[in-house]
Phi, psi and omega in degrees: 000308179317305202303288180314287198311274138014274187279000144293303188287341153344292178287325182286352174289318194285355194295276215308327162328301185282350185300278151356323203253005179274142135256189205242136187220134178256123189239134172306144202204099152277151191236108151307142140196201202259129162246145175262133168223167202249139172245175179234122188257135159268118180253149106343066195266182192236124178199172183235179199206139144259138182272125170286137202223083193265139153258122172267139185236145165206171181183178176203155174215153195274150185248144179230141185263149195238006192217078176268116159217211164165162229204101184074224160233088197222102182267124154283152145222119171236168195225158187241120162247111186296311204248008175327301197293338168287353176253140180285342184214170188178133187221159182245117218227134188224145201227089160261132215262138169338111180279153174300335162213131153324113160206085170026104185222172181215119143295101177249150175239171183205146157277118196265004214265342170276325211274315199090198183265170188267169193235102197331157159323130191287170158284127213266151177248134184317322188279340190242092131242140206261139160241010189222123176249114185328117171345294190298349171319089131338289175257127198243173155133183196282094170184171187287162206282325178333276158008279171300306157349276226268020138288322182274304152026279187290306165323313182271008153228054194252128168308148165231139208255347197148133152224164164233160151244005166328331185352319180254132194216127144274007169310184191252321231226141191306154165249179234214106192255138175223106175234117179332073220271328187092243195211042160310162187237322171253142170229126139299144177217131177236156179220125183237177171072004163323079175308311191208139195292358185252019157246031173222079164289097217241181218192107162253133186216120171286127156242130182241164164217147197241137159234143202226134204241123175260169156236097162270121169289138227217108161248150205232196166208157185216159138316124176222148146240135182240156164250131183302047266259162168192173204266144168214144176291107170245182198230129167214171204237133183208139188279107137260175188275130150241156138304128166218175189274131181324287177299008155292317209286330214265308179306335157271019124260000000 
């Protein structure tokens, strides 16, 4: 008993010895785990859009002139389009008729919607008569020079839409001028240099068009790419710390 109680204290003296004589050695260790990393997958999606879907309405009708006069050989004829401004475009379509005898004439149209219409011809008077008549004078003829000022006037800051002196044809059939007008509400038609009036036969008709704008919706497809995530197993290698007896270290190198 005595022997044993002797070779305990022994070791407990000599442990802080063998503590001391250990050091700390770091060793390689691989280790599995999980990384997330990402791929780019192309799907297919579905969506919706809306399209624009212009509809066109058009139609004509015929003009009848409510404002006629003339003066020498100069015819007025003005027209009323009422509903103009509801339409988006409007052309002017003149079905002019073959004349019965030939003479030189000049068809002119005019947009009247800022100016109005010209107003028939004053009586002309010993006091208001023109003796010198201006170059620029469009409309001549027998009326008071007042008058006439404030007719060519208004004419000339009048749109002017198109004219012809085309007129004369043996054809059977009207020939046929169609011009682009915009959206008038007043129209003029002059017809100068004219001996007689039925011999410049002319047929007027507003062709209009409305476009009316829809939106429907539409669906469609497309290519998207996204990325995807998944796991994959890899390895990396980590140190740990041990204690070993000093003379291991010396004996492995």
């Amino acid at each position: 008993m005595k022997v044993i109680c002797q070779i305990l204290l022994l070791l407990i003296l000599l442990c802080p010895l063998f503590s001391i004589a250990c050091i700390s050695k770091e060793y390689p260790v691989t280790q599995n785990y999980q990384e997330t990393q990402y791929k780019t997958e192309i799907t297919t999606e579905s969506y919706t859009e809306n399209q624009t879907v212009i509809h066109v309405e058009s139609g004509e009708y015929p003009l009848t002139s409510y404002f006629n006069w003339s003066t020498a050989n100069f015819y007025y004829y003005g027209y009323e389009i009422p509903e103009a401004q509801s339409y988006d475009n409007i052309s002017l379509r003149l079905s002019i008729w073959p004349q019965l005898q030939y003479e030189p004439v000049i068809l002119q149209v005019f947009d009247m919607s800022e100016t109005g219409q010209i107003p028939s011809p004053e009586p002309l008077s010993d006091a208001d008569q023109l003796t010198d008549v201006p170059t620029w004078y469009l409309i001549k003829g027998n009326a008071s020079a007042t008058w006439l000022k404030s007719a060519n006037t208004m004419i000339n800051q009048a749109k002017f839409l198109g004219a012809t002196n085309c007129l004369w044809s043996q054809a059977a059939n009207p020939q046929v001028l169609v011009l682009k007008a915009g959206k008038p509400s007043s129209i003029a038609l002059i017809i100068t240099e004219a001996q007689n009036k039925w011999n410049c036969r002319v047929n007027l008709d507003a062709l209009w068009s409305r476009n009316t704008v829809e939106y429907l919706p539409v669906t469609k497809q497309r290519q998207v790419s996204k990325q995807v995530p998944f796991q994959v197993e890899v390895q990396r290698t980590v140190y740990q710390v041990r204690q070993v007896p000093f003379w291991e270290i010396i004996i492995s190198h």
